[in-house]
N, C-alpha and C positions, 0 to 999 in steps of 0.2 A: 646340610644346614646352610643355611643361605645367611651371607655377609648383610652387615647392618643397611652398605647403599641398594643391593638387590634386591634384601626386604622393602625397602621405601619407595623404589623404583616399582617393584612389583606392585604394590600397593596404590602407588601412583598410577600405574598402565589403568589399574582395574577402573578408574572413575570415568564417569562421563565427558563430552569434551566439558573442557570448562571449568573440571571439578577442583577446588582448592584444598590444599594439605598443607599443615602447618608443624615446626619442629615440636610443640607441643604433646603431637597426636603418638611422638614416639620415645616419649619418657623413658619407656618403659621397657624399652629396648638397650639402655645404656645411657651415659654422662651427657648433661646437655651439652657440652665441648665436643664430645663424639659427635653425636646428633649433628651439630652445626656445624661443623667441618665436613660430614659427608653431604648436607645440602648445599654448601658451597662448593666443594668435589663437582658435583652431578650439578651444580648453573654453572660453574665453568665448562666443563666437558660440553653443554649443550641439552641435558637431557632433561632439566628442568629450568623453567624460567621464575625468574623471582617479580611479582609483580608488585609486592608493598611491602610495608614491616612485618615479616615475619609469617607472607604469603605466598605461595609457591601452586603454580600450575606445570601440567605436561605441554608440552609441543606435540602438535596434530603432524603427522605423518603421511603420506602420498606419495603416489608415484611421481608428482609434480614436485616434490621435496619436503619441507617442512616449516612450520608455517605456525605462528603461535594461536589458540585459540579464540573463538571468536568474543566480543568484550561483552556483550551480552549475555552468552554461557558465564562467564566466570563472575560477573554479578550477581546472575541469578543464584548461584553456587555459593556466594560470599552470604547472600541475603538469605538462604536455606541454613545458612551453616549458625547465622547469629543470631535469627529471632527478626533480622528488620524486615520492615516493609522497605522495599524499593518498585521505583516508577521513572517511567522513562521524560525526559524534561517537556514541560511543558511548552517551549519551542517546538518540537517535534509534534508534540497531541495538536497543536495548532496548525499545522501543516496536514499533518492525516484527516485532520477534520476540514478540511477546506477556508480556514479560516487567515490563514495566508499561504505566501506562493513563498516565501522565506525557506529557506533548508539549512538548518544549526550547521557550522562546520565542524565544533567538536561534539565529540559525545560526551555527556553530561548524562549521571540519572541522578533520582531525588531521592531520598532515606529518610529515613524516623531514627538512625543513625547519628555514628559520627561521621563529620566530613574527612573524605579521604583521597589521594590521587593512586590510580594505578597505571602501572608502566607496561602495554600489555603490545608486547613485540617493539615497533616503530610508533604507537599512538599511545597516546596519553589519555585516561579517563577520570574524569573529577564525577565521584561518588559524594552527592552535596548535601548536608543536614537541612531539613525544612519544616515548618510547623507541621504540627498535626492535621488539622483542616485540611493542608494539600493532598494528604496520604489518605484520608478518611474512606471517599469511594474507592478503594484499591485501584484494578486496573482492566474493569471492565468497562466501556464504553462511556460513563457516566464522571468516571475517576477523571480519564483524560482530557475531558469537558473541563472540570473542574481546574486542573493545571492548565490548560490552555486559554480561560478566562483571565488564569493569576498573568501569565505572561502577556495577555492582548491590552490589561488595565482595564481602568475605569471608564477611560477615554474612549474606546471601541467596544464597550460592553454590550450595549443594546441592539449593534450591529451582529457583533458577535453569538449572541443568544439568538438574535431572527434566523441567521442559519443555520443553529445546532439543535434548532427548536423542530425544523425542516429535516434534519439529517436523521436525528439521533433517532432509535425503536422509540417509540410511546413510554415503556418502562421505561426506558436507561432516563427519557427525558423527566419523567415524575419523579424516581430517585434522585437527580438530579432538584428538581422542586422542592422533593421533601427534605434535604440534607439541611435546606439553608439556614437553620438557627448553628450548624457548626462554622458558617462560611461568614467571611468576615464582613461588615456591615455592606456596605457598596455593592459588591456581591451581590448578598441575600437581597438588596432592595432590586437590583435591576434583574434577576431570576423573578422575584415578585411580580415585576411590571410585566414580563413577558410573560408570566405564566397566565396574568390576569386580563391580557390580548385576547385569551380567550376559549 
């Protein structure tokens, strides 16, 4: 019979990197004073890290040492685990797409959430609340467009669009056309004029 921190631990090992577990998940194993004392036990000791209110991940392992997991894994794990949609910031879509030469220093991503920071090793990650509109195309080619217009503005929009009009597949660019009655006015009008180029 395995102790309440071996179960948790074991339990722990078993998920992806990334994967998050919360005191919650082990009710039912014992007193929630138990419970939270053996997750404090196991972040002291080293074997779990605690990255938010009541969030906890595994330490990645190597022959190079140990290493906390990557922030992207444990988002995407956060955003599996609660229903949101999450997107990587729109600073970033803006850069992949060729539409500046900028590269964000922190990592940032966007939610249909609440906003949150995670503490994830030596870096800090802000999980930021955003309208709906920005999350609408999710996170195929078209989505990104869509965050990457919100951050270039209004002021670089039609420059912005002549090269995403160039870049993007045909599809991603008409989804993109067709979303615009969800996308805020500005938007929708300079997607219009580009689309109507031709």
């Amino acid at each position: 019979m395995n102790t309440l921190p071996e179960t948790i631990l074991l339990y722990a090992q078993s998920l992806p990197e990334g994967g998050v577990l919360s005191p919650k998940e082990f009710l039912h194993l014992g007193s929630r004073a138990a419970i939270d004392q053996a997750f404090s036990r196991m972040t002291k000791e080293g074997k779990l890290l605690r990255v938010g209110r009541g969030t906890y991940v595994t330490p990645i392992s190597s022959r190079f040492g140990t290493r906390p997991p990557a922030p992207g894994k444990v988002v995407e794990s956060l955003a599996a685990q609660s229903g949101e949609v999450v997107a990587e910031h729109g600073a970033l879509a803006a850069n992949a797409l060729g539409l500046t030469q900028q590269v964000p220093i922190r990592e940032v991503y966007l939610t249909s959430g609440r906003t949150r920071k995670l503490k994830i090793g030596r870096s800090e990650v802000l999980v930021k609340h955003v309208p709906r509109w920005m999350l609408a195309l999710g996170t195929g080619p078209a989505g990104p467009a869509v965050r990457a217009l919100a951050r270039m503005g209004p002021i670089h929009a039609d420059e912005s669009l002549a090269t995403l009009r160039r870049t993007l597949p045909p599809s991603e660019w008409r989804a993109l056309a067709s979303s615009r009655a969800a996308l805020p006015s500005w938007m929708a009008r300079a997607i219009g004029e580009e689309a109507a180029r031709g």
